[in-house]
C-alpha positions in Angstrom: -21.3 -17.8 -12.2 -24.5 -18.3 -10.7 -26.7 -21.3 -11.5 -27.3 -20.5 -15.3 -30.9 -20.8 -17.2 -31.6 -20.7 -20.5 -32.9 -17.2 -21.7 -35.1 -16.3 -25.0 -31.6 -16.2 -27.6 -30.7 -19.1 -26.1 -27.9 -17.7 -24.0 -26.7 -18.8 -20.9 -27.6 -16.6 -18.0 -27.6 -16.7 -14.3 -31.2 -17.4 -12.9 -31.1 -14.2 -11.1 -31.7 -10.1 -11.6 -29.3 -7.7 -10.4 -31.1 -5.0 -8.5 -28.9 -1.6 -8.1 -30.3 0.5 -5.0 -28.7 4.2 -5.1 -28.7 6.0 -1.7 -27.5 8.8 -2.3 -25.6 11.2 0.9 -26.0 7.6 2.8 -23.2 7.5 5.4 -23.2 4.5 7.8 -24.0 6.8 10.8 -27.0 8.8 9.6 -28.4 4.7 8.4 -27.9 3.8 12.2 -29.6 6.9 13.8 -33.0 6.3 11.8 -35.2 3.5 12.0 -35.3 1.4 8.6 -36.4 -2.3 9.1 -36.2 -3.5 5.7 -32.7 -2.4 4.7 -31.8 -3.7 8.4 -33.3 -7.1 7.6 -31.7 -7.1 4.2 -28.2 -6.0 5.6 -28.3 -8.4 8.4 -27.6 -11.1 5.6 -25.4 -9.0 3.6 -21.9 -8.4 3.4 -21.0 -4.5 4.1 -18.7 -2.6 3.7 -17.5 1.7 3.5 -17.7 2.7 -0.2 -14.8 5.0 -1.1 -17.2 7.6 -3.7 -13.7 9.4 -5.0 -13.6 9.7 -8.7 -11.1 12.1 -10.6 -11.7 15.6 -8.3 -11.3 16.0 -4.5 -15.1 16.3 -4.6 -17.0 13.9 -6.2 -20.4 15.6 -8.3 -23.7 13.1 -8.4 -22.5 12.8 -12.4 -18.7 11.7 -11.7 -20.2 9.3 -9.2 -22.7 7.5 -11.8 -20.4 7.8 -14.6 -17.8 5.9 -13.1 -20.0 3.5 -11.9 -20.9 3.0 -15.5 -17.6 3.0 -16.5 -15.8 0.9 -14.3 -13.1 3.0 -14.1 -12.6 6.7 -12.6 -14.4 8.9 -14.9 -16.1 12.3 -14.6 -18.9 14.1 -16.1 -19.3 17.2 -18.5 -21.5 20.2 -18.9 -22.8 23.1 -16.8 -25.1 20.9 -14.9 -22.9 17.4 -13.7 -24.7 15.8 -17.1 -28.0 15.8 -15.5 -29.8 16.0 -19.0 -31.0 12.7 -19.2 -34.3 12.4 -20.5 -37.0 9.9 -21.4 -37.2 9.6 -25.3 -40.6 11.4 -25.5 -40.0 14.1 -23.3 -40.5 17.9 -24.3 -37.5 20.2 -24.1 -37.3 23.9 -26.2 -35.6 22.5 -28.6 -38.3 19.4 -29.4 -38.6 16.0 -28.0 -35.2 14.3 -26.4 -35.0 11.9 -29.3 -34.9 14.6 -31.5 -32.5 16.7 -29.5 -30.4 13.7 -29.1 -30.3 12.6 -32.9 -29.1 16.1 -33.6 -26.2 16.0 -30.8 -24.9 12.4 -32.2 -25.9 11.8 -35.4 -28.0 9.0 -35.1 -31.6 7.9 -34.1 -31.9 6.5 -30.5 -33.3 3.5 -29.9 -33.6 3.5 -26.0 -36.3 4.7 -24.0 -34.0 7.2 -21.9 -31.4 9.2 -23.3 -28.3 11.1 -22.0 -28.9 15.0 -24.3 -24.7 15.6 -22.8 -23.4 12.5 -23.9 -21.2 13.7 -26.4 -19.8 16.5 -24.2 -18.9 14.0 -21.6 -17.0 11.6 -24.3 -15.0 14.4 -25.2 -14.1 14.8 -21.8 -13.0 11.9 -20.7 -10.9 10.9 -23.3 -8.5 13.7 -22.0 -8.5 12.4 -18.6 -5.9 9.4 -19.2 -7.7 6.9 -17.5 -8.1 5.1 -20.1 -11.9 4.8 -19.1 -14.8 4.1 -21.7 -18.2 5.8 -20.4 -21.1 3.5 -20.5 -18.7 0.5 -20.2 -21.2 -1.7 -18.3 -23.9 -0.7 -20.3 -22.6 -1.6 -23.2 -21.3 -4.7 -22.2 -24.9 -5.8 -21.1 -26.3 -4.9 -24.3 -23.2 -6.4 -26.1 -24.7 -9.7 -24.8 -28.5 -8.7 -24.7 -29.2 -8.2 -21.9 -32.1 -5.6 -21.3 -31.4 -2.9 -18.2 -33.2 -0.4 -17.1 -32.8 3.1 -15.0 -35.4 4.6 -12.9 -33.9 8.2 -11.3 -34.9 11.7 -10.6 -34.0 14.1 -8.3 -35.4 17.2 -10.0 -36.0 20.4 -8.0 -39.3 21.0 -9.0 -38.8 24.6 -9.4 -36.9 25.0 -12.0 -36.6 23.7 -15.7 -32.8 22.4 -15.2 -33.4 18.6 -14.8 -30.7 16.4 -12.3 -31.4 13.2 -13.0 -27.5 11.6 -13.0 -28.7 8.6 -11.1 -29.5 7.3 -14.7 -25.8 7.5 -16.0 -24.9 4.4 -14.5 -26.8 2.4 -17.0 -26.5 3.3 -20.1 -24.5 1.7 -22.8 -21.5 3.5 -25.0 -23.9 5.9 -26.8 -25.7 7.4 -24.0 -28.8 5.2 -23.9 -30.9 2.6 -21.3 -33.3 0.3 -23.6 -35.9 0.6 -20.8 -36.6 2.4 -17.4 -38.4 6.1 -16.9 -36.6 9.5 -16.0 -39.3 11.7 -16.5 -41.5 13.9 -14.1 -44.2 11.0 -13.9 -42.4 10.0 -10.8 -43.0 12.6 -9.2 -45.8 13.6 -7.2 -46.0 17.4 -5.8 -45.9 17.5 -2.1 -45.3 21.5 -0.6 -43.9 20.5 2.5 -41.1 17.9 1.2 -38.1 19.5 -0.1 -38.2 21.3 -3.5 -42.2 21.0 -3.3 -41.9 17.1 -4.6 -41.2 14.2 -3.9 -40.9 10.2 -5.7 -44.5 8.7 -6.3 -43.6 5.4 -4.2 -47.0 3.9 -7.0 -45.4 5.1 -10.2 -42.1 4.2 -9.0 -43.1 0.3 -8.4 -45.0 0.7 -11.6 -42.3 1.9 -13.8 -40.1 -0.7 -12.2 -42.8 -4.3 -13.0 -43.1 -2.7 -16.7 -38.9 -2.8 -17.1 -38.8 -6.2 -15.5 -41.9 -7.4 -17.3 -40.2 -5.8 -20.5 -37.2 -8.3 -20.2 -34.7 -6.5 -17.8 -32.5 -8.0 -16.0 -30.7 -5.9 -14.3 -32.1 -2.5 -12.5 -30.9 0.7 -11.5 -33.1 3.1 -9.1 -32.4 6.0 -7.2 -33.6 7.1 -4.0 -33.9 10.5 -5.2 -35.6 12.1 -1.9 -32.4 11.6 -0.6 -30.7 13.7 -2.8 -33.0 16.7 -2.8 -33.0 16.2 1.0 -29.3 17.0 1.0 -28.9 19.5 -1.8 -32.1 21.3 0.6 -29.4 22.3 3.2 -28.2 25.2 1.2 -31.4 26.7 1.9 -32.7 25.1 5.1 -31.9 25.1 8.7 -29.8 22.5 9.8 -32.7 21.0 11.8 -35.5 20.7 9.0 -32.8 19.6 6.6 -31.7 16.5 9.4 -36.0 15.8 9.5 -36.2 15.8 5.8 -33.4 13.6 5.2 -34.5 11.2 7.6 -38.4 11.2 6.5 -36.6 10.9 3.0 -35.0 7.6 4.1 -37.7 6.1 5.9 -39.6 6.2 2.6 -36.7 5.1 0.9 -36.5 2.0 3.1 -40.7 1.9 2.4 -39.3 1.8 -1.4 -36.8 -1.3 -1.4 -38.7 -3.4 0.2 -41.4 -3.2 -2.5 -38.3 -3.5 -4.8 -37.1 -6.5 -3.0 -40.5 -8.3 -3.5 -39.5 -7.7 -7.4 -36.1 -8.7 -8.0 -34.5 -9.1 -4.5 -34.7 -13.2 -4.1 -32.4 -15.2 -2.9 -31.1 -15.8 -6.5 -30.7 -12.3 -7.1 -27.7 -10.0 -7.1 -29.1 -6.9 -5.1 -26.3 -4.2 -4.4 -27.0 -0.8 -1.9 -24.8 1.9 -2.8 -24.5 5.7 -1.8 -22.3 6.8 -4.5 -22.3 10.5 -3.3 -21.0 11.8 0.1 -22.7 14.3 2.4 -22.4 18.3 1.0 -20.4 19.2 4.0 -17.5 16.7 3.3 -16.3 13.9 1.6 -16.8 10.7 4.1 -17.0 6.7 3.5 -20.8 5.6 2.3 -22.5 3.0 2.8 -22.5 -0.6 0.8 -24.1 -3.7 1.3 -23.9 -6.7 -1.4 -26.4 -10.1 -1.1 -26.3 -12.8 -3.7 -26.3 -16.9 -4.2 -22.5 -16.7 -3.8 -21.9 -14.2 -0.9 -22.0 -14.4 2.5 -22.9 -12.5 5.7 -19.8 -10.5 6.5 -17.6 -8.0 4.7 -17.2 -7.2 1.4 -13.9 -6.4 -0.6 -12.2 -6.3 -4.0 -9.0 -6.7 -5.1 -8.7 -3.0 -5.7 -9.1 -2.2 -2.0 -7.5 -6.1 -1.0 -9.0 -4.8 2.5 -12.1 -6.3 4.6 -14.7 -4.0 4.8 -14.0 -1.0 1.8 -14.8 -0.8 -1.8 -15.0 1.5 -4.6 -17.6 3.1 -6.8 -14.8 1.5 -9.6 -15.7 -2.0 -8.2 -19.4 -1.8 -9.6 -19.4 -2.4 -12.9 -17.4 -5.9 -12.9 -19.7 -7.2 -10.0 -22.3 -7.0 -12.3 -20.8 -8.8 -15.2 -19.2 -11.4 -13.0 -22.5 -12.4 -11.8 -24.2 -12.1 -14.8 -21.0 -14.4 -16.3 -19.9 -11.7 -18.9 -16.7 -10.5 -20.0 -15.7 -6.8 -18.0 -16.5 -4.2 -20.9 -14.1 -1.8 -22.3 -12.0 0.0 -20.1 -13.4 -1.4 -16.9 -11.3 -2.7 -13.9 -11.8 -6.2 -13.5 -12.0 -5.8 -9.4 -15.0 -7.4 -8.9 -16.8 -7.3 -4.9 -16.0 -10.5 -3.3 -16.9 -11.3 0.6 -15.6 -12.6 3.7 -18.3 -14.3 6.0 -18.6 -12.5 9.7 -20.9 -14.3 12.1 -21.2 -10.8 14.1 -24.1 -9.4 14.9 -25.4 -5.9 12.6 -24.5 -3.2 15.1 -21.2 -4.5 16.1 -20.4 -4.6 12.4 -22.5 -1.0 11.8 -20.5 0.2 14.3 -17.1 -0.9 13.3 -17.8 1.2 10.2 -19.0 4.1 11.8 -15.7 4.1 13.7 -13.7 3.2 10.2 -15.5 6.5 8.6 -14.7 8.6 12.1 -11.1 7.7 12.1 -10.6 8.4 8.0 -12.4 11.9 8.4 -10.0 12.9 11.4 -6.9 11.7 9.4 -8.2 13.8 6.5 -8.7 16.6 8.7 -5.6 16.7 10.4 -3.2 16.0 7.6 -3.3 19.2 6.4 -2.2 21.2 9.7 0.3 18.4 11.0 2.1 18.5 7.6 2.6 21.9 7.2 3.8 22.1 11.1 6.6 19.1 10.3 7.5 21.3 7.4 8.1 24.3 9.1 9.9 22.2 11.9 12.5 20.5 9.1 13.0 24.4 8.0 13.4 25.5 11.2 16.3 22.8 12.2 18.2 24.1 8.8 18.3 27.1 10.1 18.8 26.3 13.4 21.9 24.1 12.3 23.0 26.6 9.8 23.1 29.4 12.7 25.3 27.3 14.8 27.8 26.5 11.8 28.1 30.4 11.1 28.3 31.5 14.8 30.4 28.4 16.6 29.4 28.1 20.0 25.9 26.8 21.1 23.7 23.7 22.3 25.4 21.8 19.6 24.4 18.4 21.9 20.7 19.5 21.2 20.7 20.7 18.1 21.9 16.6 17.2 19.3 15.4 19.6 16.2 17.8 18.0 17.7 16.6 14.4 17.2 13.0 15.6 13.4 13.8 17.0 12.6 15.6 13.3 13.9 12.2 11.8 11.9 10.5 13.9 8.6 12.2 13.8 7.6 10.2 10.3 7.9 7.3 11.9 6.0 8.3 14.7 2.8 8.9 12.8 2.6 5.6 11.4 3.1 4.4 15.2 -0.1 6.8 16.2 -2.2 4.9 14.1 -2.6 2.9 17.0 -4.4 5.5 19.3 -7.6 5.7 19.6 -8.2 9.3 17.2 -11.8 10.4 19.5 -10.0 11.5 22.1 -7.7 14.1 20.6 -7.9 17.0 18.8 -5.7 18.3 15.9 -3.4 20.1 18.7 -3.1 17.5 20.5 -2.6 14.6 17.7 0.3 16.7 16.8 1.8 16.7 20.7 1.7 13.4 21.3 2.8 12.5 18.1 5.9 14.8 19.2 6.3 13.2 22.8 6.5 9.8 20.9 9.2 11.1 18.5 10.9 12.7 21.6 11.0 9.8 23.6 12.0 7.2 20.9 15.3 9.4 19.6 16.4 9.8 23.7 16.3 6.2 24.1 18.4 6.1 21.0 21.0 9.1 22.2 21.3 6.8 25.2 21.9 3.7 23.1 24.8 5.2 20.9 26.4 6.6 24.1 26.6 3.6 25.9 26.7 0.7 23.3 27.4 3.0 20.7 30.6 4.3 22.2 29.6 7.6 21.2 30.4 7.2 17.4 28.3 9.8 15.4 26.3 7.6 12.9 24.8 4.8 15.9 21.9 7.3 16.7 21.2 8.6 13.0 21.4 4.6 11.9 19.4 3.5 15.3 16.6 5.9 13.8 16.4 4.9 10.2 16.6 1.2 11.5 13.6 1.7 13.6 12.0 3.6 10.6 12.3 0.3 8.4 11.1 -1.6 10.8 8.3 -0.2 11.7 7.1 0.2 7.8 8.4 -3.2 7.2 6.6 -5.5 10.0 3.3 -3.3 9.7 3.0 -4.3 5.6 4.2 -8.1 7.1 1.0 -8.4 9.2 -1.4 -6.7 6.6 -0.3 -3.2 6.8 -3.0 -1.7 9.7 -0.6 1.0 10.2 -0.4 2.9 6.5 -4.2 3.2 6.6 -5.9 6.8 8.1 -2.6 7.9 9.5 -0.9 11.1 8.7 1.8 9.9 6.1 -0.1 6.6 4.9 -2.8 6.8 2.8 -6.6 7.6 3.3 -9.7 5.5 1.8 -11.9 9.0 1.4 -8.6 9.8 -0.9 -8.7 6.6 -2.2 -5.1 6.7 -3.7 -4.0 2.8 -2.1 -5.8 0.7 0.7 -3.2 -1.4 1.0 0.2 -2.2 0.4 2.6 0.4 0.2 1.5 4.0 -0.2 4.1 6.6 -1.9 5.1 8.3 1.6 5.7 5.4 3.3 7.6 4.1 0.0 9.9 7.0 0.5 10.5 6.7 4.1 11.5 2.8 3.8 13.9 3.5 0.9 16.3 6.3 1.9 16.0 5.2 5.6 17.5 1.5 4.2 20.1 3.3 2.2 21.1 5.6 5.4 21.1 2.2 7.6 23.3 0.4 4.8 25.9 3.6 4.4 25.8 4.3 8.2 26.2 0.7 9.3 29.2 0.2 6.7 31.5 3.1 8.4 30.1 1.5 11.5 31.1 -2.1 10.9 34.9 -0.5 9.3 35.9 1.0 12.5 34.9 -2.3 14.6 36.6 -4.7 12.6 33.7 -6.2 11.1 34.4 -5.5 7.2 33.5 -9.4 6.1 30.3 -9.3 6.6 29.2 -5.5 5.5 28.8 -6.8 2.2 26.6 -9.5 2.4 24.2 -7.8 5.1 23.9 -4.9 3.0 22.7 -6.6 0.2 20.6 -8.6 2.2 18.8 -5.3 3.6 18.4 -4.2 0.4 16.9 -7.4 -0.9 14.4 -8.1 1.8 13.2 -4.2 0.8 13.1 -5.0 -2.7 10.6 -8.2 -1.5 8.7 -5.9 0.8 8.5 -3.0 -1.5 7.3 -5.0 -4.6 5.4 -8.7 -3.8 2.1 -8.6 -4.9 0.8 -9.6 -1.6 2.5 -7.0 0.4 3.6 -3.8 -0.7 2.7 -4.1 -4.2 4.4 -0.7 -5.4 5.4 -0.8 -9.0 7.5 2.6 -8.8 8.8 1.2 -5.7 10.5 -1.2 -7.6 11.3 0.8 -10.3 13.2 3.1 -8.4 14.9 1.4 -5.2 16.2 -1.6 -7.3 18.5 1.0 -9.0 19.4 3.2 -6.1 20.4 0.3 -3.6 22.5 -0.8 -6.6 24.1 2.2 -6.8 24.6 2.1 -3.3 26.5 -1.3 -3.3 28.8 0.3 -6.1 29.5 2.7 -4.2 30.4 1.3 -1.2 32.7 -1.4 -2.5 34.7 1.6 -4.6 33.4 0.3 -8.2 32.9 2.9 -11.2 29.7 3.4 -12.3 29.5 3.6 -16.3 27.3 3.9 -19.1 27.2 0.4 -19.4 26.6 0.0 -15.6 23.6 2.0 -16.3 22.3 -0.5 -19.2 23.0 -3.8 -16.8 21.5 -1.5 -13.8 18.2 -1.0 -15.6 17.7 -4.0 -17.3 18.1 -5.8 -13.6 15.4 -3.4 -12.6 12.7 -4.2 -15.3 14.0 -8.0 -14.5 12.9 -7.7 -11.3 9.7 -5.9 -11.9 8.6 -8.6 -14.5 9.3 -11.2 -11.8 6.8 -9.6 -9.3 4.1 -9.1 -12.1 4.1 -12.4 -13.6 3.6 -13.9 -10.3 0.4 -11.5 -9.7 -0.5 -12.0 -13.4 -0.6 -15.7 -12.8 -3.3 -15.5 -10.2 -7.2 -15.1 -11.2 -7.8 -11.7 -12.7 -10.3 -10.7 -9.6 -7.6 -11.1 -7.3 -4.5 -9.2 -9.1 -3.4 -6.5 -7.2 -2.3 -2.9 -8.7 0.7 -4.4 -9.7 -0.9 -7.1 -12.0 -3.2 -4.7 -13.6 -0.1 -2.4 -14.4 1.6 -4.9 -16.3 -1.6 -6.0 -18.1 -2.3 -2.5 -19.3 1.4 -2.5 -20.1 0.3 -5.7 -22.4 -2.6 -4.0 -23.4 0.1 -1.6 -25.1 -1.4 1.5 -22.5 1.9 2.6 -21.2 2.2 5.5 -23.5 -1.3 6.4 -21.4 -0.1 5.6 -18.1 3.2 7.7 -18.3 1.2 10.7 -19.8 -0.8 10.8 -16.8 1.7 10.7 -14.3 3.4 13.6 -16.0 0.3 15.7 -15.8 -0.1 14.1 -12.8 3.4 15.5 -11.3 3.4 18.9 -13.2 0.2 19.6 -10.8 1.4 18.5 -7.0 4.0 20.7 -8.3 2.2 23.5 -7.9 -0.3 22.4 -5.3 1.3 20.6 -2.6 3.6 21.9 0.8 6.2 19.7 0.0 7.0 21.5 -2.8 8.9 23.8 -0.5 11.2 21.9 0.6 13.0 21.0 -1.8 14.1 24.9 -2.4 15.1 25.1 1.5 17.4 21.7 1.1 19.0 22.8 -2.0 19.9 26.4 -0.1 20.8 24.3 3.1 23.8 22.1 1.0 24.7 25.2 -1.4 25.5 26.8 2.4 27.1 23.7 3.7 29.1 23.9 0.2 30.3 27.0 -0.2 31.1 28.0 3.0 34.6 29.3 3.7 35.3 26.2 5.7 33.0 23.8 3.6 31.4 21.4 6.2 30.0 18.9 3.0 33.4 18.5 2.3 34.6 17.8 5.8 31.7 15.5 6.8 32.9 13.3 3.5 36.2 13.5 5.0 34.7 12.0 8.4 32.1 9.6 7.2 33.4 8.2 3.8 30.3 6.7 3.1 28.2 9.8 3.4 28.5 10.5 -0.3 27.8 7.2 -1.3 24.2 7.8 0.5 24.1 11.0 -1.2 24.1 9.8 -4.7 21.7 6.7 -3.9 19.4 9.0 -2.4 19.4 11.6 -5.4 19.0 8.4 -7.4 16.0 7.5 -5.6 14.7 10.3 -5.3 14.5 11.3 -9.0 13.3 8.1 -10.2 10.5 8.1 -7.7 9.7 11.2 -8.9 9.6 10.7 -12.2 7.3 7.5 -12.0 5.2 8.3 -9.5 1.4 10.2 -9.5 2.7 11.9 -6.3 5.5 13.7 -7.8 7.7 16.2 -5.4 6.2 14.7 -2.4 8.5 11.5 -2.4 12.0 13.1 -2.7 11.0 15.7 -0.4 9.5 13.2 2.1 13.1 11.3 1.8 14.7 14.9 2.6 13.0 14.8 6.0 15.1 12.0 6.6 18.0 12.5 4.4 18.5 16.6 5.9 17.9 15.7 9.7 20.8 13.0 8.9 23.4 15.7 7.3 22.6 17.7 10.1 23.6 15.4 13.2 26.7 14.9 10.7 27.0 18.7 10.7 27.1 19.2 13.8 30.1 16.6 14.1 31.8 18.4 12.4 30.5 21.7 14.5 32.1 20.2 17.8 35.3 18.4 16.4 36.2 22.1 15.1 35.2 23.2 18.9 37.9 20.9 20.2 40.4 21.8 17.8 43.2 24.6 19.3 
């Protein structure tokens, strides 16, 4: 904590305010195009960062924002109008005063000076979403210690009667109340030419502000609420009068903090920027910038990103208390922002997050498209392969080579990561991509002909060798390669920063269990059966390490699910039964090993526990029946939302034909590579239990189909030209 004083109860505080400044719509880019020398000044001894705003939706509302600030956890708001209703307690409304309004809504006489009228709606809400998330969390944990806050917002049309002041809703306690601050239309000041005809009184504001902090607060919220009715005014304006308002709205804003500065923006002080909203055109990386006693110039992170440079609106709420040196309220995630000193200069670090939020809004914008394209590809191979099995002769030699390149294209996106995204376009992202696939599977055709000696498996196993690898060494050195590419994960999305993602999970699992199957057969028919055994299990032990250590990928239903599928797999392979009791022993190894991973990130300091330590403490915390009803609502809806689902329909027709067939090429190809049904089973295995456990659902066992199919194929196809050269 910071250097503590002695306050009026005789508790111990920290010597300094916290000052929250809300920018709302604030991307790094617009910040650097206007000229704002009092935020620059301030950030030049901050630490920054890009501020992930998502919440629960794919859009993320000014009220989901500001609640989940509040909460500390992903939250949303309720009501016809984003919980905007918030009101100081004097205020007239048609149905009486807010107090009154509000004592009839919860039952009880308010004691604050502004007042949420939607609180209850928003309660009832949330309680439904899983999360286990407690609205108001901060608040209440402030005034579970006394300590006095205050919230200074209002973004109100001026027009009409519907008020939008959800700024406010990141300070108020667990009933829907802030002890101190102003809400109400005194801080505005009528002005015909600023958007909606008003605009913040920059007087009133600094007035309302000296009476909260005069009044005993100690920590203060205030939004920069031009900024939001400078964005919400593109709906109506041209795109040229709504880029001049929104920067005449943040050169007052910069006017604004540094009178706030001069108030409770010391050196002691905790002061925080945050745009908690994105621009109305599309979700994009905001802007953050944290000063304090205890940070330094630089980046900031949290344990919830474990990433230089990104945090999340979820991260708010325990900076505060950790500063302040209170316990994390109710349901809040105890990721506080921590930083990592820089000695560069402001615009090369500016800049360097301009390029971050580029790079994440092209991956966002071309994962759509390039998905749905290596769908149809994988569909079209099936057919392709299933053509050639029903008619005989053909390019069977290409068909195996185009199997390979499908095989290889996952891979292959992870690997474009390193381009530089600003000089492609969707079209051709997805060509080069391609060409990269392309050229990797001929250099591994060339490789099974010549060291391979032509067997069958050396170019499928080549493949998922250099798919582990490449997965493998990128989460080794910090994982640079998962982040804003196509089948890694995205900070706008915000479902992982680091570690292993659920895609790249699936890839690294079946492509191990297709190495260890292939490479057995491989190692039989070269006289190398002595040390199958103990490579295989050393593959699948290094995964295990890579899939699960807190420091790398950190994927609890990673673990969960490859520790009994590679297990499976060694069964398999050395001819042992698998019984019910196999099953018991199989699973309790499983949870051994899971416990082993999380007491090791338990054991570190709370603020730097990954996911994987905060999933067995809410397991402690007795939350699993929560957890595991979430991801089942979570999977019943990628069910019926995402591409992949369609795969898994085209695979299951695919094998019913390879099946049934009057000449039954499954059957044949388990003839000719024994251990192809032991990969079978392991992958099902995998499959299913990834599944089942994971908020991604369909998308990992179909992802693992776009390895597992292209690797049947090329087997297919054997078995296509050894019938060719049959009399």
């Amino acid at each position: 904590p910071a250097e503590a004083r002695a306050s009026g109860d005789g508790r111990d505080a920290p010597a300094g305010r916290v000052l929250l400044v809300s920018l709302p719509r604030l991307t790094w880019e617009r910040l650097d195009s206007v000229d704002t020398p009092r935020m620059d000044e301030f950030l030049a001894e901050a630490a920054l960062a890009s501020a992930s705003t998502r919440t629960v939706g794919a859009r993320t509302t000014p009220g989901d924002a500001y609640m989940t600030i509040g909460a500390g956890n992903r939250t949303t708001a309720a009501g016809l109008l984003d919980m905007g209703a918030v009101l100081d307690a004097e205020e007239a409304t048609e149905e009486g005063t807010a107090a009154e309004v509000y004592q009839r809504r919860m039952g009880t006489a308010p004691t604050g000076e502004v007042l949420s009228l939607e609180w209850a709606q928003v309660e009832t809400r949330n309680d439904q979403l899983l999360y286990g998330s407690t609205p108001g969390s901060l608040g209440q944990a402030l005034a579970d210690a006394g300590v006095a806050f205050a919230s200074i917002a209002n973004a109100d049309d001026g027009f009409t009667a519907d008020p939008r002041r959800q700024g406010a809703l990141a300070l108020l306690d667990g009933d829907g109340q802030a002890p101190l601050g102003e809400v109400g239309p005194s801080l505005l000041i009528a002005d015909p030419l600023a958007p909606d005809g008003v605009r913040m009184d920059a007087e009133v504001v600094t007035s309302a502000a000296t009476t909260a902090l005069d009044a005993g607060a100690e920590v203060l919220l205030v939004e920069m609420s031009d900024l939001e009715r400078a964005e919400q005014s593109r709906t109506v304006s041209s795109e040229e009068a709504a880029d001049r308002a929104y920067e005449d709205a943040l050169v007052a804003a910069d006017a604004m903090f540094g009178r706030l500065a001069s108030l409770a923006g010391g050196p002691e002080d905790l002061v925080v920027l945050v745009a908690p909203t994105a621009p109305l055109a599309q979700e994009e990386l905001t802007v953050f910038a944290i000063r304090s006693p205890r940070t330094e110039a630089g980046w900031a992170r949290s344990s919830t990103t474990r990433r230089d440079g990104y945090v999340s609106l979820t991260d708010m709420a325990a900076t505060v208390t950790d500063f302040l040196g209170l316990e994390v309220g109710e349901g809040m995630s105890e990721t506080p922002v921590t930083t990592v000193a820089d000695p560069a200069g402001l615009s090369e670090k500016v800049g360097e997050l301009v390029r971050a939020n580029d790079r994440a809004v092209f991956r966002d914008d071309v994962v759509g498209p390039l998905t749905v394209a290596f769908i149809v590809l994988l569909v079209l191979m099936l057919a392709l392969v299933a053509a050639a099995l029903r008619w005989g002769p053909g390019p069977s030699g290409w068909l195996g080579y185009l199997a390979l390149v499908v095989m290889t294209i996952p891979a292959a996106t992870y690997l474009g990561g390193l381009l530089p995204y600003s000089a492609f376009s969707t079209y051709t992202y997805g060509l080069v991509l391609l060409a990269m696939a392309a050229a990797v599977s001929a250099v591994f055709v060339a490789l099974a002909r010549g060291v391979g000696r032509g067997e069958q498996q050396v170019a499928p196993v080549l493949v998922g060798a250099f798919t582990v690898a490449v997965l493998a060494i990128d989460v080794l050195t910090g994982g640079h390669l998962q982040l804003d590419t196509i089948f890694g994960y995205s900070p706008i999305v915000a479902g992982r920063f680091s570690g292993f993602g659920n895609q790249a999970f699936s890839l690294i699992s079946v492509s191990a269990l297709l190495v260890a199957c292939g490479g057995w057969i491989i190692a039989e028919r070269r006289g190398h059966t002595r040390v199958r055994l103990g490579a295989t299990i050393v593959l699948f032990a290094l995964i295990v390490i890579v899939v699960g250590a807190p420091t790398l990928g950190s994927d609890v239903g990673g673990v969960l699910a490859s520790v009994p599928a590679f297990a499976v797999c060694v069964l398999l392979l050395t001819g042992r039964r698998i019984r019910v009791r196999t099953v018991a022993v199989i699973g309790v190894a499983t949870v051994a090993v899971l416990a082993v991973f999380a007491a090791i990130d338990m054991a570190r300091p709370s603020e730097s526990r990954t996911h994987l330590g905060r999933f067995a403490q809410r397991i402690v915390d007795g939350d699993a029946a929560l957890i595991l009803e979430r991801k089942l609502n979570a999977n019943l809806s990628v069910l019926t939302t995402t591409v992949w689902t369609w795969v898994i329909p085209a695979a299951l027709l695919f094998l019913v034909y390879l099946t049934w067939r009057p000449n039954n090429v499954l059957r044949r190809i388990n003839e000719a590579q024994p251990t192809f049904r032991a990969f079978g089973i392991s992958a099902i295995t995998v499959g299913l239990v990834a599944w089942a456990l994971n908020d991604s659902g369909v998308s990992m066992p179909a992802m693992m189909l776009a390895v597992a199919l292209p690797y049947t194929e090329v087997l297919a196809i054997g078995v296509l030209d050894d019938r060719r050269s049959t009399p």
